[in-house]
N, C-alpha and C positions, 0 to 999 in steps of 0.2 A: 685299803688295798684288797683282802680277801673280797669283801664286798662289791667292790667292782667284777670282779674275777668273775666271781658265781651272776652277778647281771649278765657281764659279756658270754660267761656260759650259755644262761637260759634267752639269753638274743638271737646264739646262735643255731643253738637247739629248733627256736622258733623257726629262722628262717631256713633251716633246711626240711622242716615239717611241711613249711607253706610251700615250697619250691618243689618237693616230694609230688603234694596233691595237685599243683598246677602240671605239673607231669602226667601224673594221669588222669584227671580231666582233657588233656589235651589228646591222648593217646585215646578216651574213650570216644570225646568227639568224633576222631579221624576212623574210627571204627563205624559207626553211626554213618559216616558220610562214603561208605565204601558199599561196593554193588560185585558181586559176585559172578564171573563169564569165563566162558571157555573160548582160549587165545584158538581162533582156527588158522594160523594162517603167520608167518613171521615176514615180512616185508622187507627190513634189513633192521640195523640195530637198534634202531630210536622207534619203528614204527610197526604199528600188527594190525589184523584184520579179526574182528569177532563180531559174531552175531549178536544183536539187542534188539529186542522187541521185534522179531522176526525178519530184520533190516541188515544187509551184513555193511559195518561202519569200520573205517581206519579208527585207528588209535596213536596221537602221536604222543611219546613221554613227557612231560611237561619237565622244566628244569635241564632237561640234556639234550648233548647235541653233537653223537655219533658221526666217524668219518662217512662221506660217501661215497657208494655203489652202485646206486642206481639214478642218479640224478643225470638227466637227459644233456648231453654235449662236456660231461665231465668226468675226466678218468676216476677209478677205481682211487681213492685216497690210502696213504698208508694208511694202516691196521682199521681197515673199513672192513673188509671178508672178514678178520677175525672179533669185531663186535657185530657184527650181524651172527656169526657163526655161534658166538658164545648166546647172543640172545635168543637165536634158534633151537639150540642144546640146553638154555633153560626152560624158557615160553612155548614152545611147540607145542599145540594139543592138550592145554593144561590149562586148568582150571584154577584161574587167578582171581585176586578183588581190585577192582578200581577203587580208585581214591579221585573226587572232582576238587577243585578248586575254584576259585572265580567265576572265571570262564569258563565256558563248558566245551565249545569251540573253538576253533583258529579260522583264519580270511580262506583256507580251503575247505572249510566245513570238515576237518578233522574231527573227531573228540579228542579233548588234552585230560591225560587220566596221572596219577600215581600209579605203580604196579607194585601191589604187595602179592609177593610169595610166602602165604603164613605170615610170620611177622617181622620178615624182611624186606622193603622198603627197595624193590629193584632197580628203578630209578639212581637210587644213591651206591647200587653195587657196583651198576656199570662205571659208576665218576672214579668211586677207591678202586676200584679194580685197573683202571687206565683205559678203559671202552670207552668211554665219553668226557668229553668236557660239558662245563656248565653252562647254561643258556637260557639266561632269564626273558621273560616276557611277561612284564606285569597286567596285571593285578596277582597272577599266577607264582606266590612267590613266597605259599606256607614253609618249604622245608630250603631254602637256598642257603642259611647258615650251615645247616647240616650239611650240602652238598659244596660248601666254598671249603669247610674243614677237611672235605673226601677230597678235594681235588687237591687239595696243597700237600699234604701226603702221599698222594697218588705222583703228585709233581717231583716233589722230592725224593722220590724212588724211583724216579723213569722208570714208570708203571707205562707197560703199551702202549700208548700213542706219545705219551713224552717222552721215549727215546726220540723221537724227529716230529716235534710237534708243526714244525711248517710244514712236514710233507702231508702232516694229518688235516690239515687247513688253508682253505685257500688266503690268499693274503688280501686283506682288504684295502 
């Protein structure tokens, strides 16, 4: 019985060692694959305007999918001003890292980026926070556990747009 003990010990030891360093491995890749820009321009919440390679390029969030504001023959959705405002009041004029994934663009010649602030993952602030819901588009689809976790939380505390999330959304 001791004997089992001390294996299921040293199993367990092991697998939290290995699960550790797959952690940061993963953490350094994503590091590696990020590109450093300054946000010129806030479009509304999911979307920014920065210059790269002397080109100025939209940028849409990959993973989210902000109420909206400025979509042409569509009213103002609830809590659209205030995820556009909140991503205005953090991304304005500030000097972020892109994170790519898959794809590097969308069918409107967007770039689809990650936004990290430092080592915060803005993408998945706007989801916990209640700014966005989640909005997959594969292959694009490294962090969506992390952001299915942010929104179920975010859900369950009618966090900003889940106080009336059909008004956040149009109904399909």
């Amino acid at each position: 019985m001791r004997q089992r003990s001390i294996i299921l010990a040293l199993l367990l030891c092991f697998f939290i060692l290995i699960t550790g360093c797959q952690q940061q491995e993963q953490a350094a890749s994503s590091k590696q694959n990020r590109q450093q820009v300054k946000i010129e321009r806030v479009v509304d919440g999911d979307t920014l305007e920065i210059q790269l390679n002397g080109k100025k390029e939209k940028v849409r969030l990959i993973g989210i999918d902000t109420p909206e504001t400025k979509k042409p023959n569509t009213p103002v959705m609830f809590y659209g001003e205030e995820a556009s405002n909140y991503t205005k009041k953090r991304l304005d004029k500030k000097t972020v890292e892109l994170e790519w994934d898959v794809d590097r663009k969308d069918q409107y010649e967007r770039l689809l980026a990650y936004v990290w602030v430092g080592d915060e993952l803005f993408n998945r602030t706007l989801v916990s926070e209640g700014y966005a819901r989640i909005a997959t588009f594969p292959p694009n689809v490294k962090y969506v556990d992390l952001f299915k976790k942010a929104q179920e939380e975010a859900r369950q505390k009618q966090k900003g747009l889940w106080k009336n999330y059909d008004a956040a959304f149009e109904k399909r």
